[in-house]
C-alpha positions, 0 to 999 in steps of 0.5 A: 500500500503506498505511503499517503503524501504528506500536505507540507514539508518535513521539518527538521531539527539539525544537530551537530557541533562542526559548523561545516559539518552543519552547513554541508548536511544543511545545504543538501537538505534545503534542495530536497522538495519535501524536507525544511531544516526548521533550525540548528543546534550545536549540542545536546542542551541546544537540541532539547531547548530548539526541539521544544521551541520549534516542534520539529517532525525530525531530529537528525542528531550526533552521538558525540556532543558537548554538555549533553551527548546526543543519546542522553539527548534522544531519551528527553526528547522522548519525553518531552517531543514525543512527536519528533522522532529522533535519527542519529548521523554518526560516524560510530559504528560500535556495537555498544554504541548502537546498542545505546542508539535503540535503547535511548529511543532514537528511532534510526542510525545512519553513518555520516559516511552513507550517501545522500539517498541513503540519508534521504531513505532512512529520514522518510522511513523513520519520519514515516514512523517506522525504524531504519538502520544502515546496514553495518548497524543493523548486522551488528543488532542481528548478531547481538539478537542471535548472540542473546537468544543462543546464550538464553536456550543454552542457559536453560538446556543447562539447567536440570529439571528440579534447577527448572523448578526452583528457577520458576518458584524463584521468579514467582516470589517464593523464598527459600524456606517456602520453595523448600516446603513445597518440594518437599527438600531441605533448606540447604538443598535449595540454597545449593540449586539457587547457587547453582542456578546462579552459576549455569546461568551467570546471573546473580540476583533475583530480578535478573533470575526473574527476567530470565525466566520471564523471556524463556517463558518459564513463567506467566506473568498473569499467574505468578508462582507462589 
């Protein structure tokens, strides 16, 4: 289904502190029909303060930035423009920095190196609503996904069926003397299991046993274990 046509110009917010850098990314976008740079900031403060004032469709922003990193930048404006969506342009290609770019609720990351359809591609996309990442960006989120989920299962293959157990009675809330009562084992052979869950799984609170056993569907969330 085609995408409906937009009635005025896309506004965006540019952000970066190398004022050539502004004024190349400026002058290409002022030549595309569709697209209006509604004003310019040249750090993370800036950015915030010129978002709430202008209301823009679009921030296309930096990571590195002085007073306020871009990332830290993206996750209020989050909050406080929640109808301008965020496009990191950085030259960092590192998986802790894209990483970081999904969680600081940036909707897209485009390498300063791509080209200028690229850059028009991944505007319109993440103007549209939707996500986009270069390529070497999104390889890196793939792998980090494949990594994640063969760590998980292989956690869980990891863990003997009475490990299953406890796990699961740990994530519903339960303590050790009551898991304990209701297996029908020892104190100090449940605190040995919890230990050894712990281990296998190299998680070592509560919480993050919760979590895990939450995401391997070990747990329902709407009829916790007590």
């Amino acid at each position: 289904m085609p995408k409906p046509k937009r009635n005025r110009k896309l506004r965006i917010l540019l952000v970066d502190d190398h004022p050539v850098v502004r004024d190349g990314i400026r002058s290409w976008l002022s030549q595309q029909p569709s697209l209006e740079v509604a004003g310019e900031a040249a750090d993370g403060e800036e950015a915030i303060e010129s978002a709430v004032r202008l209301q823009p469709d679009l921030v296309l922003m930096d990571i590195s930035l002085p007073r306020m990193s871009g990332l830290d930048a993206a996750k209020i404006l989050r909050q406080r423009v929640p109808k301008a969506q965020v496009l990191i342009l950085s030259v960092h290609n590192k998986k802790e920095f894209v990483l970081e770019i999904v969680r600081s609720g940036a909707r897209g990351y485009v390498l300063k190196e791509a080209g200028p359809t690229e850059l028009l591609k991944a505007i319109e996309t993440v103007a549209a609503g939707e996500v986009y990442f270069s390529a070497p960006a999104a390889k890196l989120l793939l792998q980090e996904h494949v990594r994640r989920s063969n760590n998980s299962h292989d956690g869980v293959d990891r863990l003997s069926n009475r490990e299953r157990e406890v796990l699961v009675s740990i994530a519903g809330g339960s303590m050790n003397k009551e898991i304990a009562v209701r297996l029908g084992l020892s104190l100090r052979t449940i605190e040995t299991h919890r230990e050894s869950i712990m281990r296998k799984l190299d998680i070592h609170t509560v919480a993050g046993l919760t979590k895990f056993a939450i995401t391997e569907g070990l747990v329902d969330l709407d009829s916790p274990v007590k």
